[in-house]
C-alpha atoms as a printed R data frame, in Angstrom:
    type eleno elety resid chain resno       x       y       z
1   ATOM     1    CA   UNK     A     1  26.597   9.631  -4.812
2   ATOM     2    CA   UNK     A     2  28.249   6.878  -2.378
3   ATOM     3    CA   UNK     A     3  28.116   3.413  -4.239
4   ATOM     4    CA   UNK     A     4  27.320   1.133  -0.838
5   ATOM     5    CA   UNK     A     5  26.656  -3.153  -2.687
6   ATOM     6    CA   UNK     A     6  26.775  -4.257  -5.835
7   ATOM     7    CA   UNK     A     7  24.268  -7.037  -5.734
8   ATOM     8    CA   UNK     A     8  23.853  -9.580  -8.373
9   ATOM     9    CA   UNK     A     9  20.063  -9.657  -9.701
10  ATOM    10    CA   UNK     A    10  20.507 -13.421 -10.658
11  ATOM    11    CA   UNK     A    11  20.964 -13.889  -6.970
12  ATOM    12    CA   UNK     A    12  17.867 -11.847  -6.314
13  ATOM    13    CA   UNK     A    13  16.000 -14.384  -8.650
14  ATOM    14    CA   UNK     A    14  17.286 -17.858  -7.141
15  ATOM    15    CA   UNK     A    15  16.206 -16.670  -3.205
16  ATOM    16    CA   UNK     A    16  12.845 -15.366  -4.099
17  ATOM    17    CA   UNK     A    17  12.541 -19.076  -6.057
18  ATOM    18    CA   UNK     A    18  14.356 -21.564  -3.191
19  ATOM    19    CA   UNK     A    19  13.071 -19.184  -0.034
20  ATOM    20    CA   UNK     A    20   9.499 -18.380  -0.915
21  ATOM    21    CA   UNK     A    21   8.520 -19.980  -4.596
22  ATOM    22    CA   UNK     A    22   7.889 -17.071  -6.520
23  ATOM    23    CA   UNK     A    23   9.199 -16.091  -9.983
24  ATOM    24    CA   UNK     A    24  10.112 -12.492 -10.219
25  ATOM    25    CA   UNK     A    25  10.306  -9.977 -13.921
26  ATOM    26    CA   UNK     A    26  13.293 -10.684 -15.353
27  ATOM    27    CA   UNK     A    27  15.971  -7.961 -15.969
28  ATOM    28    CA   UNK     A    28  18.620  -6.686 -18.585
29  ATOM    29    CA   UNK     A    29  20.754  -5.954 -15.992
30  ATOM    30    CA   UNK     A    30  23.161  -8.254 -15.080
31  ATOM    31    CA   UNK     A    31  23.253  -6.725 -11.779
32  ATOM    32    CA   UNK     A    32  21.687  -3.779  -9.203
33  ATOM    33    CA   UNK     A    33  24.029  -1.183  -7.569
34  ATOM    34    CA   UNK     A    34  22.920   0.364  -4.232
35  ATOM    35    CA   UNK     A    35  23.305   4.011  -3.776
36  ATOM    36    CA   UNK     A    36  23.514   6.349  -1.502
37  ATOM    37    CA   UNK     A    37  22.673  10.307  -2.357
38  ATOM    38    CA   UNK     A    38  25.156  12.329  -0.204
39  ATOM    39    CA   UNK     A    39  22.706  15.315  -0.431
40  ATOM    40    CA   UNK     A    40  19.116  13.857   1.023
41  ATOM    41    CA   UNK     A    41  20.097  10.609   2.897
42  ATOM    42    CA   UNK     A    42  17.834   8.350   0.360
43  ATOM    43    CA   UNK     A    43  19.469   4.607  -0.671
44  ATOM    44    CA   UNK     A    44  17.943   3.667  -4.097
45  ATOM    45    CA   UNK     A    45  18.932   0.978  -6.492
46  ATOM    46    CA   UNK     A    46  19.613   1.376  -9.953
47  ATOM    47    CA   UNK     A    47  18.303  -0.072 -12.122
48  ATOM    48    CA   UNK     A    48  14.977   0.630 -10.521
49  ATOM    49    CA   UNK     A    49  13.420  -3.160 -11.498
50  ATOM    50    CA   UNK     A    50   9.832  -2.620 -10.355
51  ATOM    51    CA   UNK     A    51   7.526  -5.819  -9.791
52  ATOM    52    CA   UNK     A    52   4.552  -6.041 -12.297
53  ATOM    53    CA   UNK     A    53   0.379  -6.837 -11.563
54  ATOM    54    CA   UNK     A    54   1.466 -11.053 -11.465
55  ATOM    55    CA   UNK     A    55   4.617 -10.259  -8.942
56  ATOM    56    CA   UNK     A    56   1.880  -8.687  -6.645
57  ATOM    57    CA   UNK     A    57  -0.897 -10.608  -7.354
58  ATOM    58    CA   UNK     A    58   1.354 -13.301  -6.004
59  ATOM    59    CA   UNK     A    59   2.326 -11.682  -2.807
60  ATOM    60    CA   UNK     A    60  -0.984 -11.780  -1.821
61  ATOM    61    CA   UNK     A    61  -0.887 -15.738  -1.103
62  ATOM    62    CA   UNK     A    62   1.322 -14.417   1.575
63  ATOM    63    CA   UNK     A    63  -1.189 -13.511   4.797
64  ATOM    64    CA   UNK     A    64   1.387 -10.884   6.469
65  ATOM    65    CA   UNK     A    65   1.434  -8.782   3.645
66  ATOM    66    CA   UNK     A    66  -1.914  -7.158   3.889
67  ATOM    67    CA   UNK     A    67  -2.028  -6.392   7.414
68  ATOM    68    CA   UNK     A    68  -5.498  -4.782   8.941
69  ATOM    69    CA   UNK     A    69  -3.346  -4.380  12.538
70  ATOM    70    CA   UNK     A    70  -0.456  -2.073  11.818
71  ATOM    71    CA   UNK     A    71   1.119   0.621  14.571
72  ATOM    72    CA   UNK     A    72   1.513   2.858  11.911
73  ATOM    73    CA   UNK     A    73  -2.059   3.310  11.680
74  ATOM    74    CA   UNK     A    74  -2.233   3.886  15.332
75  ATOM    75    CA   UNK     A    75   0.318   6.553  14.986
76  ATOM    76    CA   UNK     A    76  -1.103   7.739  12.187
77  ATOM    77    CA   UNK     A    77  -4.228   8.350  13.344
78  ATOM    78    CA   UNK     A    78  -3.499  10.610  16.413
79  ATOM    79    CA   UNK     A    79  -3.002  13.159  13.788
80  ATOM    80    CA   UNK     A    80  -6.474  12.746  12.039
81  ATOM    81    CA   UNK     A    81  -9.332  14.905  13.541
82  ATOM    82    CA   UNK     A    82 -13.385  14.414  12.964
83  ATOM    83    CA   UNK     A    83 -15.075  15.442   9.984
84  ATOM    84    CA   UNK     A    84 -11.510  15.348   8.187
85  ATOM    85    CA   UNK     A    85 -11.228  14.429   4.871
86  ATOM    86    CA   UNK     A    86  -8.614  11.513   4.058
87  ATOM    87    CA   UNK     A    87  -7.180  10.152   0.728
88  ATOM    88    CA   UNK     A    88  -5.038   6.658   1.205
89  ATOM    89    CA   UNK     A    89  -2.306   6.621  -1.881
90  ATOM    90    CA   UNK     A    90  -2.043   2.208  -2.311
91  ATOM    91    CA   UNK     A    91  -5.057   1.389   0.322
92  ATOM    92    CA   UNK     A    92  -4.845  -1.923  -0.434
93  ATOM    93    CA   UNK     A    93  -8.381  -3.367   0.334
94  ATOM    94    CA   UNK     A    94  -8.902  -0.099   2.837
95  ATOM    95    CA   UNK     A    95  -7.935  -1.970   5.739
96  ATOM    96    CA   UNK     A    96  -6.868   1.605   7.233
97  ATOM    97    CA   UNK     A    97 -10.634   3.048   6.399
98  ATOM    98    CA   UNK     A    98 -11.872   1.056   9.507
99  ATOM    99    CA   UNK     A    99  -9.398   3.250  12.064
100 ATOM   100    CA   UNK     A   100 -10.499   6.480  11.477
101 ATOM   101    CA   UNK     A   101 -13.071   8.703  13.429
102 ATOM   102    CA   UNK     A   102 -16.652   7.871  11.839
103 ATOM   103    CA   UNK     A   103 -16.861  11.596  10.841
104 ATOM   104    CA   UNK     A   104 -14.279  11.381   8.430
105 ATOM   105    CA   UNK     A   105 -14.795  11.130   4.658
106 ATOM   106    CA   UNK     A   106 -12.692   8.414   2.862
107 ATOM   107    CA   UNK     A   107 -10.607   7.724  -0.446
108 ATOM   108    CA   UNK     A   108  -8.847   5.219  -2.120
109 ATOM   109    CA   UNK     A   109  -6.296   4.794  -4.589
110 ATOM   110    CA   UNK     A   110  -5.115   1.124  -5.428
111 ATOM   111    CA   UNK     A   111  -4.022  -0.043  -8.738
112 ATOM   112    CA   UNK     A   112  -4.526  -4.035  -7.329
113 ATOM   113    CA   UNK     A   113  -7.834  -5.064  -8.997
114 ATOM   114    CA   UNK     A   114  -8.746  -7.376  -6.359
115 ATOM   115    CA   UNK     A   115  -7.610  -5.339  -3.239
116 ATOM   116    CA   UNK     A   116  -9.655  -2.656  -5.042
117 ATOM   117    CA   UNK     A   117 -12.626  -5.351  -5.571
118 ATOM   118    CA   UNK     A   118 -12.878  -6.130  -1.901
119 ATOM   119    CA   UNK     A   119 -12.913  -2.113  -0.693
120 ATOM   120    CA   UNK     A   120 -15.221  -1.156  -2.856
121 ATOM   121    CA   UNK     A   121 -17.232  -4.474  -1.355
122 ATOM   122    CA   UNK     A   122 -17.009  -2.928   1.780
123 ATOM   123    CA   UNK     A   123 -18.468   0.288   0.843
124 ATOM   124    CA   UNK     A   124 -15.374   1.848   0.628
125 ATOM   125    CA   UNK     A   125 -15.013   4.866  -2.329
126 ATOM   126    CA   UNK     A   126 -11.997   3.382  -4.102
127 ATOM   127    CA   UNK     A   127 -10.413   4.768  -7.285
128 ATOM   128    CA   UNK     A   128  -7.870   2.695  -9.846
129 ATOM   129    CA   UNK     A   129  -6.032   5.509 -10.888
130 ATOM   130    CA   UNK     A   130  -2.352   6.903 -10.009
131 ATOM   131    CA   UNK     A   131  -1.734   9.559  -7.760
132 ATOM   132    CA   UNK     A   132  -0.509  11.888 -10.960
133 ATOM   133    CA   UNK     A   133  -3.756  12.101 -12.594
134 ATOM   134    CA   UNK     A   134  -6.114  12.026  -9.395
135 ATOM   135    CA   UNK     A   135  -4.010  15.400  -8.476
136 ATOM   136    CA   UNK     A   136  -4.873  17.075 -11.294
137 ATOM   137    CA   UNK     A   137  -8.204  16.489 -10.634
138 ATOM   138    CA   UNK     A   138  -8.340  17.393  -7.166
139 ATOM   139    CA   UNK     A   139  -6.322  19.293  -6.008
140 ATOM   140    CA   UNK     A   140  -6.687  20.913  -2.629
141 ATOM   141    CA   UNK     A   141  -9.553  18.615  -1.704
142 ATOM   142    CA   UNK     A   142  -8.347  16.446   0.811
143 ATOM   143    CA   UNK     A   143  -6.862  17.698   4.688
144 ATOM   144    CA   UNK     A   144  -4.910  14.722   5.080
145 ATOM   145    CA   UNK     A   145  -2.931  12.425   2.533
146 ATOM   146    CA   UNK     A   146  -1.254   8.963   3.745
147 ATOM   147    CA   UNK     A   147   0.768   6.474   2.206
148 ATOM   148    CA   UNK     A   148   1.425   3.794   3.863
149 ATOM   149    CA   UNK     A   149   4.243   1.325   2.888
150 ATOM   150    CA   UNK     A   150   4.184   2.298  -0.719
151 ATOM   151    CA   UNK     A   151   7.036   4.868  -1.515
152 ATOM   152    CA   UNK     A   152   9.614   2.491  -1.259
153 ATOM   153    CA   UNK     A   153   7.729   0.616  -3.948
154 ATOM   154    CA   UNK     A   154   7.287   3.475  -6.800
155 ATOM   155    CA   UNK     A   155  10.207   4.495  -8.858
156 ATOM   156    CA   UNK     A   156   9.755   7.990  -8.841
157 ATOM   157    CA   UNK     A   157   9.085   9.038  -5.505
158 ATOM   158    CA   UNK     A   158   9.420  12.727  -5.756
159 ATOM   159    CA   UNK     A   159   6.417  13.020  -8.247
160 ATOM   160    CA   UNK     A   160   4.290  10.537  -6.165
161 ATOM   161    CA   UNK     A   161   4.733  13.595  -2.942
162 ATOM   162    CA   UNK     A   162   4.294  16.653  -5.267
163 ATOM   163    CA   UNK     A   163   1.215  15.120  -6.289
164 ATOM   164    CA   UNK     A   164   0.618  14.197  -3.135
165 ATOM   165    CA   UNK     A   165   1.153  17.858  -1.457
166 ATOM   166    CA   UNK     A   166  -1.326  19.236  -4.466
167 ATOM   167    CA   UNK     A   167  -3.946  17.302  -3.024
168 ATOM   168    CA   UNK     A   168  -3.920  19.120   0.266
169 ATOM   169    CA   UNK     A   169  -5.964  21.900   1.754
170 ATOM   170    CA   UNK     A   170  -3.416  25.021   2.995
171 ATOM   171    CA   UNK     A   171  -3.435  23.401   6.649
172 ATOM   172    CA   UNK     A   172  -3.403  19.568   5.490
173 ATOM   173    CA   UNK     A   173  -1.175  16.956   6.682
174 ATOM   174    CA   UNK     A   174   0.391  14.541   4.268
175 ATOM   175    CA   UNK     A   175   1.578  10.998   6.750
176 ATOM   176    CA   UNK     A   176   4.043   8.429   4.958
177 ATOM   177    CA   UNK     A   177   5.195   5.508   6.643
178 ATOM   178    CA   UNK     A   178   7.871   3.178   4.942
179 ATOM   179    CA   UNK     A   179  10.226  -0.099   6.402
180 ATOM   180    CA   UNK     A   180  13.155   2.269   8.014
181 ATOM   181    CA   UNK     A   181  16.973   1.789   7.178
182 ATOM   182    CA   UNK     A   182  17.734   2.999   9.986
183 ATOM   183    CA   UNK     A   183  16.093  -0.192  12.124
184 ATOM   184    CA   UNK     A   184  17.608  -3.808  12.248
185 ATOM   185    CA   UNK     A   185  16.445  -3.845   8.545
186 ATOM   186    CA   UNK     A   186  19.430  -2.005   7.297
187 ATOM   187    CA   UNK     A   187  21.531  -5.642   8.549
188 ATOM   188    CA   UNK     A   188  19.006  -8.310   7.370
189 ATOM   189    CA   UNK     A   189  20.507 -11.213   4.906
190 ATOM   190    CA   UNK     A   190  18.312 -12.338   1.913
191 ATOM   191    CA   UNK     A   191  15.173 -10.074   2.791
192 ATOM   192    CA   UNK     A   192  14.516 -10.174  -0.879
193 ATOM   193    CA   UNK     A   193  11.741  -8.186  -0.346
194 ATOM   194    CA   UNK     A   194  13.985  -5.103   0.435
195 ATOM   195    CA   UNK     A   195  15.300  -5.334  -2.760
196 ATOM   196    CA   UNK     A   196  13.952  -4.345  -6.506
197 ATOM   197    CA   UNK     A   197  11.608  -5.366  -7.640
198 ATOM   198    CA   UNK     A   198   9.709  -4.923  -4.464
199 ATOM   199    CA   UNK     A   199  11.470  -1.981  -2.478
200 ATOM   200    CA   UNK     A   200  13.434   0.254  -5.090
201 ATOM   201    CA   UNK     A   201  14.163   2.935  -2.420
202 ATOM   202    CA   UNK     A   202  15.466   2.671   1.311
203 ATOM   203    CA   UNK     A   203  14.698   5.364   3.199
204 ATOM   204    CA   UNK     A   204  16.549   6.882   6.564
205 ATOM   205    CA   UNK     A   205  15.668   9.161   9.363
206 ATOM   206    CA   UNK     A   206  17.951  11.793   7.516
207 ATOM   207    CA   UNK     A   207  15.752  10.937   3.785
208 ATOM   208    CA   UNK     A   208  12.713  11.011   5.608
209 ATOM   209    CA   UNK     A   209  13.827  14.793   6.608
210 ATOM   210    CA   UNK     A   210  14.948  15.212   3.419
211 ATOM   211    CA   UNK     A   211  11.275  15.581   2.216
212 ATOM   212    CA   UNK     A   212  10.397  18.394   4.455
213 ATOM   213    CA   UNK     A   213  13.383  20.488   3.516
214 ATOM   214    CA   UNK     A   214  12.843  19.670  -0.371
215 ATOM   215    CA   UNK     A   215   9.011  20.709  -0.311
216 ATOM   216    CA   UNK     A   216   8.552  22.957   1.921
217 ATOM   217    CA   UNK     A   217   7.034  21.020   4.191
218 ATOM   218    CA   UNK     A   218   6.972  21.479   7.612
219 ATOM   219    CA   UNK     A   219   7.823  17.888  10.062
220 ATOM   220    CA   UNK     A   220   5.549  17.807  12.737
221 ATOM   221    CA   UNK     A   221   6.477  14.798  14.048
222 ATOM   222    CA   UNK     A   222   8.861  11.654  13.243
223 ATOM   223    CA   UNK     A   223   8.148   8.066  14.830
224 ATOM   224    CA   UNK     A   224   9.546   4.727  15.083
225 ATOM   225    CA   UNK     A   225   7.300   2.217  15.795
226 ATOM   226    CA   UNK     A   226   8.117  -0.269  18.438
227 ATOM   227    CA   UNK     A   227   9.285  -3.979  17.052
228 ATOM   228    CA   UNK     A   228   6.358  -6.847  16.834
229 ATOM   229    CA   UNK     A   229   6.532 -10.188  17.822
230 ATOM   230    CA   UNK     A   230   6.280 -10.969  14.022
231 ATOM   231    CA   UNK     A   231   9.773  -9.514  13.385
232 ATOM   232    CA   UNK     A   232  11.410 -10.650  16.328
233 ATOM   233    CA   UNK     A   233  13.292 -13.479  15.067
234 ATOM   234    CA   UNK     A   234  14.414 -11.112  12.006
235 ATOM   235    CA   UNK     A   235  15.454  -8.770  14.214
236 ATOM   236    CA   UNK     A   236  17.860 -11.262  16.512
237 ATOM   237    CA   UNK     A   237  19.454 -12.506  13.121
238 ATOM   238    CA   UNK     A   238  19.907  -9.010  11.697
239 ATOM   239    CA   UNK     A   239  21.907  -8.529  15.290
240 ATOM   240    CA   UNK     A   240  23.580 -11.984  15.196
241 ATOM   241    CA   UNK     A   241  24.761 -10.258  11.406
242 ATOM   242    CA   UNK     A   242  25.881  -6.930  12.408
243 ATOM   243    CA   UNK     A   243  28.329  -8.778  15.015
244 ATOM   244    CA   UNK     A   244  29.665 -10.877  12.447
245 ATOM   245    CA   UNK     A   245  29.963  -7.329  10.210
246 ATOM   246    CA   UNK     A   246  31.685  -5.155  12.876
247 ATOM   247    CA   UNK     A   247  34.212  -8.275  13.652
248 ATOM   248    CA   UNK     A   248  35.681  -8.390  10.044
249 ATOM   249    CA   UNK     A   249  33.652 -10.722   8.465
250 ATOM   250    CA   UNK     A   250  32.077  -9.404   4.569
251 ATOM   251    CA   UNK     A   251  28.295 -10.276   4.442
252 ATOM   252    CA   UNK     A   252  26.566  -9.450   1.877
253 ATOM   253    CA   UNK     A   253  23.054  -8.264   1.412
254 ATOM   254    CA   UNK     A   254  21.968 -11.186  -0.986
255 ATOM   255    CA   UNK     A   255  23.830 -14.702  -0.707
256 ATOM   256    CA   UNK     A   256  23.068 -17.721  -2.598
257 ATOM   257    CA   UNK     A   257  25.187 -19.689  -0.025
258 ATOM   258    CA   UNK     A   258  23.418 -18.112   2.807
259 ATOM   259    CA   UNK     A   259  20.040 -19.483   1.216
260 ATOM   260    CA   UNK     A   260  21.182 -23.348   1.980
261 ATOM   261    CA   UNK     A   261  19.486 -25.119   4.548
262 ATOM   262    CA   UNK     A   262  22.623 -25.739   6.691
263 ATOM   263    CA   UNK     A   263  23.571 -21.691   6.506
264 ATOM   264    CA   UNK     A   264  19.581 -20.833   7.885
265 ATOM   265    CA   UNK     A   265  19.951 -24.001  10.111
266 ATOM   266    CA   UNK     A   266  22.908 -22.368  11.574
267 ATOM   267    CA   UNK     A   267  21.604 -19.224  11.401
268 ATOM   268    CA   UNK     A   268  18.802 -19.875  13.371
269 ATOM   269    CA   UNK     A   269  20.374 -21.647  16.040
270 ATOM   270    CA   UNK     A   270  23.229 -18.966  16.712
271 ATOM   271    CA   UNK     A   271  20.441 -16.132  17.029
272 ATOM   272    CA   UNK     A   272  18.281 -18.009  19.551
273 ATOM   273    CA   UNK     A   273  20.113 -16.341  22.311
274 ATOM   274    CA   UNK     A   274  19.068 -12.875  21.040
275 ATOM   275    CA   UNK     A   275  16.098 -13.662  20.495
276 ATOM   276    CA   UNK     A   276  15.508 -15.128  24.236
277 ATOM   277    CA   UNK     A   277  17.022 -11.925  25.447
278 ATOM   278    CA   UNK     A   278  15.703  -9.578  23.676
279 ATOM   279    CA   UNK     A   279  11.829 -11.384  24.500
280 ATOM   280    CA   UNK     A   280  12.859 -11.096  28.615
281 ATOM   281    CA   UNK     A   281  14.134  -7.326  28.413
282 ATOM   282    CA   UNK     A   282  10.947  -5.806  27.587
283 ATOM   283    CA   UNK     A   283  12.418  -2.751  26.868
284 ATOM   284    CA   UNK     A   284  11.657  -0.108  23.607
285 ATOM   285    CA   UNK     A   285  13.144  -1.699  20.732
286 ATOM   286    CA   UNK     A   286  13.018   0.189  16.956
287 ATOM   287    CA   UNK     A   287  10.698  -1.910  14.837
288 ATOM   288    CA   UNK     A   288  10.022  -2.005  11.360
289 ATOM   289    CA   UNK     A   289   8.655   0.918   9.877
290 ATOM   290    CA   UNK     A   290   9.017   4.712  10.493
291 ATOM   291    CA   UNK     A   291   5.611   7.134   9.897
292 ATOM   292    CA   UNK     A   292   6.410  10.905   9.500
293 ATOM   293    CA   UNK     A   293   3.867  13.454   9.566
294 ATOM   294    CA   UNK     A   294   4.102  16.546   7.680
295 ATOM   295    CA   UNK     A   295   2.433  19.771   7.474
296 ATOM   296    CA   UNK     A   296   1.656  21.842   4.565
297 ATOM   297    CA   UNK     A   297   3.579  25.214   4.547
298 ATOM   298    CA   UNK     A   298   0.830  27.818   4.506
């Protein structure tokens, strides 16, 4: 185990209240360590502060966070046949539903009253229950299982996939997508919402393998997506940072300092250039998320 920050949660508090107004769960620990496990890739915090129903409730205010246009779901659904049977683990209000072939029978699990209010609104067969207990009560029904965006959330995330993988048929395909560590992510300053007690996990290309080798799962395919216009600007400052890092200078993953007005001011200005350039090259450039698509040893 490679200790990689030591990041104090205080800090965490004060830029989720001056950036975007919103008061997290309060924690015992005076501050979060970010590890690395030197046998599966995966970065993790400890503790693992998760956000509660009024941290997530209050997310919702924020119109990027439930998405119906995602490139995940795009990739995602190459894989998905007619007539197949799909189970979403966190649907959210079933956004995803909408995207698959017409043939296809749908699932839900959310644990979000009113995301689950507004799928089942829309039709949409949507269960308040975890992943644990649906598992046990069907197993093997479903040919493919996605999650999308929600193992970085849960602190166990080995129990959420064996539950998962019992849900399949012998020949089923379980999809995950997550934010990857291994995109412009890994050098952002004060994304609080990479951090506990919203993302308690980080995951890599080499954690993202990890799973297949752990449950005998076989990786069919693993994709970056390409980066949006929504996370350009992000992505020019986490660039601006990495030049700064690989020059000498020590920046942290969480600043107070960095969360002034002059610092962003600064910031913003400095990473303009980037951002120009990076708009006029039009070339391939890794975006947020990774999806990985597994199959179900037989």
């Amino acid at each position: 185990m490679r200790l990689r920050e030591t990041i104090p949660y205080d800090s965490v508090r004060h830029v989720y209240r001056n950036l975007h107004g919103l008061a997290i769960p309060a924690s015992d620990a005076a501050d979060l360590h970010y590890l690395e496990c030197s046998g599966c890739g995966l970065r993790f915090f400890d503790p693992m502060v998760t956000g509660d129903a009024l941290f997530y409730e209050q997310l919702q205010s924020f119109p990027w966070y439930y998405l119906a246009e995602k490139e995940e779901y795009d990739i995602a659904k190459r894989f998905i046949s007619e007539r197949s049977s799909v189970l979403e683990i966190g649907c959210g209000s079933g956004k995803f539903a909408a995207r698959l072939p017409s043939a296809c029978t749908y699932r839900g699990l959310e644990f979000n009253d009113e995301a689950v209010r507004k799928a089942q609104a829309s039709g949409l067969r949507v269960d308040r229950m975890s992943i644990e207990e649906f598992a046990r009560q069907e197993p093997g029904a479903f040919d493919v299982v996605c999650c999308f965006q929600v193992l970085e959330h849960v602190a166990s995330p080995a129990s959420l996939i064996s539950a998962a993988i019992r849900l399949l048929t012998p020949a089923g395909l379980l999809i995950i997508s997550v934010p990857s560590e291994d995109s412009f992510m890994f050098d952002e300053l004060n994304n609080v919402f990479n951090v506990p007690p919203h993302h308690v996990t980080r995951w890599t290309d080499a954690a993202m393998e990890s799973i297949a080798r752990l449950n005998e799962l076989q990786l069919v395919r693993l994709e970056h997506e390409e980066l949006s216009a929504m996370h350009l600007r992000p992505y020019a400052k986490a660039r601006l940072l990495r030049s700064l890092r690989r020059a000498g200078f020590k920046v942290p993953m969480i600043s107070r300092f960095a969360a002034t007005y002059p610092v962003r001011a600064a910031m913003a200005v400095a990473s303009k250039p980037i951002e120009w350039a990076t708009r006029a090259a039009k070339r391939s450039v890794r975006g947020h998320s990774v999806v990985a698509v597994y199959a179900k040893s037989q």
